[in-house]
C-alpha positions as CSV (number, residue, x, y, z in Angstrom):
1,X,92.6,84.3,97.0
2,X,91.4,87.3,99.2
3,X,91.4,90.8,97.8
4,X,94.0,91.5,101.0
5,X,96.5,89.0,99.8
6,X,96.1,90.0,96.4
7,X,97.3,93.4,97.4
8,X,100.0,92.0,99.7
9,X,101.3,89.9,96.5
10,X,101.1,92.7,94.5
11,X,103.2,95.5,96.9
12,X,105.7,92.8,97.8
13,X,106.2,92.7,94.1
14,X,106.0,95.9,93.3
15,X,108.7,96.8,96.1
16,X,111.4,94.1,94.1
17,X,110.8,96.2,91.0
18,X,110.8,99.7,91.6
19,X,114.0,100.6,91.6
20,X,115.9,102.3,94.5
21,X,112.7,101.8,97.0
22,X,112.1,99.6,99.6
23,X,109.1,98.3,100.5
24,X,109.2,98.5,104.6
25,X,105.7,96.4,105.2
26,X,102.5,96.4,104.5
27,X,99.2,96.9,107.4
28,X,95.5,97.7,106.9
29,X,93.8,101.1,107.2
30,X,91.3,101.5,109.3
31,X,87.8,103.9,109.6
32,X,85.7,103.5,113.1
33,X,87.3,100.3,113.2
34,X,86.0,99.1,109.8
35,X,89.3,97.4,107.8
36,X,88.4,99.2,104.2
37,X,92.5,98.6,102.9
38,X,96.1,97.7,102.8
39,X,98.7,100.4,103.2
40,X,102.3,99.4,102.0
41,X,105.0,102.0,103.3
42,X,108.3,102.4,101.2
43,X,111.1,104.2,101.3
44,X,113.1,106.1,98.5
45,X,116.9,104.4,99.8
46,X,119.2,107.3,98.3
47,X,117.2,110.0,100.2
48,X,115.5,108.3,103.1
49,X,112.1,109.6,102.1
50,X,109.4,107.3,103.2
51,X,106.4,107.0,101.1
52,X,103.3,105.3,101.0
53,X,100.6,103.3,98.6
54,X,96.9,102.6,99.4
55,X,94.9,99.3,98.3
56,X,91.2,100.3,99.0
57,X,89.6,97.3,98.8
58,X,86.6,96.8,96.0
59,X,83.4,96.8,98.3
60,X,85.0,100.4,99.9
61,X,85.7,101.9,96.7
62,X,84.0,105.1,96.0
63,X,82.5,106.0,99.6
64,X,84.7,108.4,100.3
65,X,87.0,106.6,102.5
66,X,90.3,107.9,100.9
67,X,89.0,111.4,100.7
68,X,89.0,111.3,104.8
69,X,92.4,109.2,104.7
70,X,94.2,111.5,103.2
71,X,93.4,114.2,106.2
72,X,94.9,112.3,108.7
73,X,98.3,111.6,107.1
74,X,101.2,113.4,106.4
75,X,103.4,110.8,104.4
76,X,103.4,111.2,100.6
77,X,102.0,109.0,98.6
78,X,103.8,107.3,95.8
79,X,101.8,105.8,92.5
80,X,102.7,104.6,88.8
81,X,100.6,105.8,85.4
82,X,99.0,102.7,85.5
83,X,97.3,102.5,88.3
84,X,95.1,105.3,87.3
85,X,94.6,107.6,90.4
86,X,97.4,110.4,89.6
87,X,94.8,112.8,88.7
88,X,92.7,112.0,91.9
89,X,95.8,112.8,94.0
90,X,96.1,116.3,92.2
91,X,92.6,117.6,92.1
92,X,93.2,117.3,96.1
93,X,96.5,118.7,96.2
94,X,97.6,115.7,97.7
95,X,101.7,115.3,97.8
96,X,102.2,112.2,95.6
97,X,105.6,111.1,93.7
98,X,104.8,109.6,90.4
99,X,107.3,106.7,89.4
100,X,107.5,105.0,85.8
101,X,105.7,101.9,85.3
102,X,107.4,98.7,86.0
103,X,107.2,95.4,84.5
């Protein structure tokens, strides 16, 4: 299985489990036309808030891709304990809404 279905499989089933979001779709970030991960865009349903999750993809990890991302957008990011990167987003000062690990 490709690393871009993986991450596909794993927001679609992510979006079932996290309770009151939405996921709204998935589509792949881009840098100088270079596909380096998978974006999945939610949206918190009692407030409307949209928020969003990036996949980088293993060979793009660590080359500074998200660090130039996260200039250029101004939706929030949303992320779980697990998954490792909360205290990436706050050394940056990057708006991110921590939700509880699901199961």
């Amino acid at each position: 299985m490709s690393e871009k279905r993986q991450a596909v499989q794993y927001y679609q089933t992510l979006g079932v489990r996290l309770h009151d979001f939405q996921l709204l779709g998935t589509d792949d970030v881009f840098t100088q036309g270079l596909p380096w991960g998978l974006r999945a865009n939610f949206v918190h349903l009692p407030t409307g808030n949209h928020y969003q999750s990036v996949w980088v993809y293993t060979p793009h990890r660590s080359k500074g891709l998200m660090s130039g991302y996260i200039n250029t957008t101004k939706t929030p990011f949303i992320t779980q304990p697990s998954c490792g990167i909360l205290d990436w987003f706050v050394k940056r000062g990057v708006p991110v809404l921590t939700v509880a690990d699901v199961k």
